[in-house]
N, C-alpha and C positions, 0 to 999 in steps of 0.2 A: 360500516357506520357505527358510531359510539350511540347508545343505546339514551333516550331520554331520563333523564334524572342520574344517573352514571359520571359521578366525576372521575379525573384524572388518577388520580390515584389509587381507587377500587380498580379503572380498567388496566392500570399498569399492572396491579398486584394478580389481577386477572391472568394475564399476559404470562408474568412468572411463575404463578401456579401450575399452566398449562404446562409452561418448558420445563418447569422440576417434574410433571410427572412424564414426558416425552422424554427425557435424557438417558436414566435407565434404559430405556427398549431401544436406543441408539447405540447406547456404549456395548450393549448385547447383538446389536445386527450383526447380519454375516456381513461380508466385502460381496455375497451376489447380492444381494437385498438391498446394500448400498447401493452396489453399482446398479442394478435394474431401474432405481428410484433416480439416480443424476442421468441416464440412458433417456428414461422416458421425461424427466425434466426438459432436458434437451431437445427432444421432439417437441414438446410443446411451446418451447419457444419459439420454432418453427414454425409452426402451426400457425400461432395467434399474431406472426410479427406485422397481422396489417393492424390488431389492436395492437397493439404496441407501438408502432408507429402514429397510429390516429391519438393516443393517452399523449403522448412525446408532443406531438403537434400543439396539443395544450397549455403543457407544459411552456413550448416554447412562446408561441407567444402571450402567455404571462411574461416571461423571461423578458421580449423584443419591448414590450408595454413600461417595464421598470427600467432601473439601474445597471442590472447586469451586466459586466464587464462581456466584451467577444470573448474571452479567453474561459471565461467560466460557460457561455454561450456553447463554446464546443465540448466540453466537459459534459453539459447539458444532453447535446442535440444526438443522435441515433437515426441511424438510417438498416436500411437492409443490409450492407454488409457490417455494420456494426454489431448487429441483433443476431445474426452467424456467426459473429466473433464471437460473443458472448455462448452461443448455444456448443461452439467447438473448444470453448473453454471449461463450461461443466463436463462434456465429454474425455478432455483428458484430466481432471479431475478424479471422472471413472475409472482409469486403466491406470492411476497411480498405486502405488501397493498400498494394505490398507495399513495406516499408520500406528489402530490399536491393537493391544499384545506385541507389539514387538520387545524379544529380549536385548535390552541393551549393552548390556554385561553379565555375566553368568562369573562364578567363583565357587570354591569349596574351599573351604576352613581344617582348622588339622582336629578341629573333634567334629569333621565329617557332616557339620551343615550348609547345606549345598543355597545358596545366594544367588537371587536375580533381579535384576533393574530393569523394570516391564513397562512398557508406552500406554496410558493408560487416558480418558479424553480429559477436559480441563472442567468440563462442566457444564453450566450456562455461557453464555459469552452474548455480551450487550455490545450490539456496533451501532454508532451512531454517525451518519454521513451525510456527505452535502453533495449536490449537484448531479455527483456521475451515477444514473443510473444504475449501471452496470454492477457497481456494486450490490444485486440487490441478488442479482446472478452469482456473483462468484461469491458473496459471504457465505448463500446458505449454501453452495455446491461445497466447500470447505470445512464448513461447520458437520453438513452432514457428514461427510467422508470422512471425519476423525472424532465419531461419534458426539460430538456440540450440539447441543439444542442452543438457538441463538435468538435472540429478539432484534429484529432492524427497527432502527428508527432513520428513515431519513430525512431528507430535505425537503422543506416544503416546496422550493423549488421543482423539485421530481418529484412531488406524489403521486402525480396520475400514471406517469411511466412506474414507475416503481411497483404500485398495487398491480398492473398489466403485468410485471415479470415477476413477482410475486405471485402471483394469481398463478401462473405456465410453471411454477417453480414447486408448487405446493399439490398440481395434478399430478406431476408424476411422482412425488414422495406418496400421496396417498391408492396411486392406484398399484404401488412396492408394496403394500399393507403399512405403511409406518405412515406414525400419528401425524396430523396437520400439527398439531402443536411444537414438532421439532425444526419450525420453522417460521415462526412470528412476526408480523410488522405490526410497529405500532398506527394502529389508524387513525390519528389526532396529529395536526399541525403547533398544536398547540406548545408552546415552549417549556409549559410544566413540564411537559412528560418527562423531557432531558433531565428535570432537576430529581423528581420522581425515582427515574432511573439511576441518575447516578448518588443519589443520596440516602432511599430510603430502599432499598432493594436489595439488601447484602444477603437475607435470605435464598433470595431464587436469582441471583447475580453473582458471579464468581469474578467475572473477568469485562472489564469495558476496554473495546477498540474504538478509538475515535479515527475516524476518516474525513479530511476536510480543511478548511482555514485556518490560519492562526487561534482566529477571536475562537474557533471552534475546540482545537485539542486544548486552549490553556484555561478555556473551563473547563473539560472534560477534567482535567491534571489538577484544576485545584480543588474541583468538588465531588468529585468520587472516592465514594468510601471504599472500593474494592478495586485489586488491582487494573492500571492499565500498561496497554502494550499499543505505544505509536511513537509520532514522531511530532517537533511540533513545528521548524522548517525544514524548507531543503534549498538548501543555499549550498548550493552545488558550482565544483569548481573545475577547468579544463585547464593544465598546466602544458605548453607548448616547450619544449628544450630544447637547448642549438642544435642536438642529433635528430630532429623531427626532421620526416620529407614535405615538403610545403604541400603537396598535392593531399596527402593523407590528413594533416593538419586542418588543412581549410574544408575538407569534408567532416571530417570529426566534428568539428568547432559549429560547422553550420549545421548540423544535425543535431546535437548536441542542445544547441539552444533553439533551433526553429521547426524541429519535428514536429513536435505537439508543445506551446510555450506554456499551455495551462497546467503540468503536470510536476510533481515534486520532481521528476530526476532533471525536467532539463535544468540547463548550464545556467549560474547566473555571476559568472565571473569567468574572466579569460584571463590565466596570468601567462607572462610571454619570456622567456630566458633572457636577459639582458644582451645576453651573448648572440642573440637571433634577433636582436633588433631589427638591424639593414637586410637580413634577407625575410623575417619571418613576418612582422609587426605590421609594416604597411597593407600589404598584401592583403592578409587576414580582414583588417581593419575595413581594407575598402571591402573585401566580399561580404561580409554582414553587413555595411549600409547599404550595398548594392539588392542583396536579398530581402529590405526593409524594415534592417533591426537598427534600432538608434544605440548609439555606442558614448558612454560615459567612461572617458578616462584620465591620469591620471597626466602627469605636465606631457610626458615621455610619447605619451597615445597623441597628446591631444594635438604635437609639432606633426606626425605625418600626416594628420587629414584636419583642412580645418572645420569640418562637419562635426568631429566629435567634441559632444558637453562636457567641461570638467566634472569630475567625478568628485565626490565631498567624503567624509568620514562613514556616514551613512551606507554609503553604496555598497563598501565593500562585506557589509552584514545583510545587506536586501534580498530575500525571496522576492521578485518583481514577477513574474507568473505570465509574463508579457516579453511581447518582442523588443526588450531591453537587454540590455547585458553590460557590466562594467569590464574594464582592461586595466590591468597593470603589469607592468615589469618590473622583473625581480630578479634576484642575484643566484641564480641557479636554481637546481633543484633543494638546496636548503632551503633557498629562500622563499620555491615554493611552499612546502611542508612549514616555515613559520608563520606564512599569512595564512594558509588552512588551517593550523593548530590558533592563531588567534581569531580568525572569524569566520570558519566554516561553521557548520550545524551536525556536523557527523555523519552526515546523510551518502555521498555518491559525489565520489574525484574520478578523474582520471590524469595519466599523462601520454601524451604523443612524445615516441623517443625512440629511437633503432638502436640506442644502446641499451642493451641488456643489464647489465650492473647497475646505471640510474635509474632504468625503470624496477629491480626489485629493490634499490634502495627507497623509491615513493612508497612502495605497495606495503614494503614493512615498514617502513615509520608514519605514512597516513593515517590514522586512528579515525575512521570514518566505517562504517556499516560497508560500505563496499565500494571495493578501490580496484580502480581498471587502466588497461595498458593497452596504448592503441588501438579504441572505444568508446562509443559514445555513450554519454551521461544516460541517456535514455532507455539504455539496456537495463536500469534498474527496475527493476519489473519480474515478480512470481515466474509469471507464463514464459518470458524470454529464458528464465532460469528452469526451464522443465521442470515447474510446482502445478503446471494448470492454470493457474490463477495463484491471489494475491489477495489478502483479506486486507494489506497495506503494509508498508517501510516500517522499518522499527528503528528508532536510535538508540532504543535502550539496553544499557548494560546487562539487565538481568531475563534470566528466563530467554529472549529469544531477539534476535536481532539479522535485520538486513530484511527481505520478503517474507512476510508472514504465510508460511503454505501450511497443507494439513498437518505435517511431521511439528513444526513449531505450535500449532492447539493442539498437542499434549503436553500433558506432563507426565511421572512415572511413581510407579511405587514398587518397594520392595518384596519381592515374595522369599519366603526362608522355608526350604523344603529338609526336617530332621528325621532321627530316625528315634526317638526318646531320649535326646539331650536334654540336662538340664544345668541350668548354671552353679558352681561351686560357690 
């Protein structure tokens, strides 16, 4: 609880104080000390998952009470095997190698000064997120493990789960001997804080992750004074090819978009080979409304079923986060690669194809964070990529891209080992 008389601003600066002086005795832990600290993190998740689950109960119905979409509803909601998932995701977290000091390049010069490019942690790191719990889990198991002091700010939506795995997250860092402070939530719902954070904070803030909405990363992106690393949709595409097997197709495809529909990787376009119309397109089309997903398409979609909506300008740019999905057909694999290159997000393609040549001609001209061959969208995901977890997606070009894991919160500096060189 924010303390009486205590504005926003003293408690955020608060906040950063504690993480600048936590980070030091982070960036200095061993890999046991880490790892004893995400070990016993992890039991305590176990531990407390009936408070976790009673905090989450809260949560949801505030959630059932408003607006809340279902699909952000499940993003939300935590049960017992969720709260295992989470606890078996700090866990291999622990047994990743530790990502500081790594030499990333070694050299020697011909007057004999010996050069290294050493993995070294980024710093503070500000995440600010919305709905999914879980993140409250895998930021700091993350942060910790590549020596990060982090501040979470979440959603008001999830506060009371949040502060519960918070709470399990911060026993076993401190019962490692390492400080509470290298693992912070903000305790205020209030909306200053975001601005707070991302505006007046450059001191004890090096780095903001935003996780979450639209309206969420494109303020983070306009009003932070200090680097970010996210993404801001995922407008994610499945390209089907006349070499596709329909059986592998219509599994991809429904997976793809109806695993989990509240998630950036799944699908939210189906483009279809012109040339697989008659055997691929009908097929497809009925299994997703048969499955419950409404299908917007384009003239081509809309002649084999007359259930599907036409589809407008709009759709084919929409993140829908919903059991929606648009359809078009197009003039092969070029023609997929030009409607990704004009209205993807850069986020998570795939193509279904048993021809090998088309499929590495997608994968090298897709220009998206990560591009897959017979696979679903959904595999975009840290943990699926053996990172442990997943601090979130990156589209961006610099510093680090595709699943944020511990290796990606570092960065590196140079060490120059001589022997009494001096320059001429």
């Amino acid at each position: 609880m924010m303390e009486m008389g205590l504005d926003i601003k003293d408690l955020m600066f608060d906040l950063g104080r504690a993480a600048r002086r936590a980070q030091p005795i982070l960036a200095r832990a061993t890999s046991e000390q880490k790892n004893t600290a995400l070990q016993g993190a992890a039991a305590e998740l176990r531990a407390r998952v009936g408070e976790i689950l009673a905090a989450n109960e809260l949560d949801l119905r505030a959630a059932t009470s408003g607006q809340m979409s279902a699909a952000m509803q499940d993003r939300l909601r935590l049960d017992a095997k969720r709260v295992e998932a989470m606890a078996r995701g700090v866990e291999e977290v622990a047994t990743l190698a530790n990502p500081v000091g790594r030499v990333l390049a070694a050299w020697e010069r011909p007057n004999g000064l010996q050069i290294s490019r050493v993995a070294v942690p980024l710093g503070v790191i500000g995440i600010i997120y919305e709905s999914r719990p879980n993140v409250t889990a895998d930021a700091a198991a993350l942060c910790l493990k590549s020596g990060n002091a982090a501040i979470l700010r979440g959603g008001s939506e999830s506060a009371q789960s949040s502060a519960a795995i918070h709470a399990a997250m911060i026993a076993g860092i401190e019962a490692a001997g390492l400080p509470a402070g290298a693992v912070q939530r903000v305790p205020v719902i209030d909306r200053e804080a975001v601005g707070v954070m991302l505006s007046e904070m450059r001191e004890f803030i090096d780095v903001v992750v935003p996780r979450g909405g639209k309206s969420l990363v494109e303020r983070v992106q306009r009003e932070a004074r200090v680097p970010v690393i996210g993404h801001l949709d995922g407008n994610c595409h499945v390209y089907v090819d006349r070499d596709a097997t329909l059986a592998m197709a219509e599994s991809i495809v429904l997976n793809a978009k109806l695993r989990r529909t509240g998630i950036c990787g799944a699908a939210e376009t189906l483009l279809v080979d012109r040339a697989a119309v008659s055997s691929q397109l009908a097929p497809l089309v009925r299994a997703l409304l048969e499955a419950g997903c409404a299908v917007r398409g384009d003239a081509e979609t809309q002649a084999v079923d007359a259930r599907v909506a036409a589809a407008n300008e709009a759709d084919w740019g929409t993140e829908y986060l919903d059991a929606i999905l648009a359809v078009k057909v197009v003039d092969g694999v070029e023609g997929a690669i030009e409607h990704i290159a004009r209205y993807g997000s850069g986020h998570t393609e795939s193509i279904v194809t048993d021809n090998a040549a088309t499929a590495e001609l997608f994968l090298s001209r897709v220009d998206s964070a990560i591009v897959l061959h017979n696979a679903s969208t959904q595999y975009a995901d840290g943990g699926e990529f053996g990172m442990g977890a997943e601090i979130g997606i990156s589209t961006d070009r610099f510093h680090a891209r595709g699943p944020v894991g511990v290796e990606q919160l570092t960065s590196y500096k140079y060490v120059v080992r001589g022997s009494g060189q001096v320059r001429p």
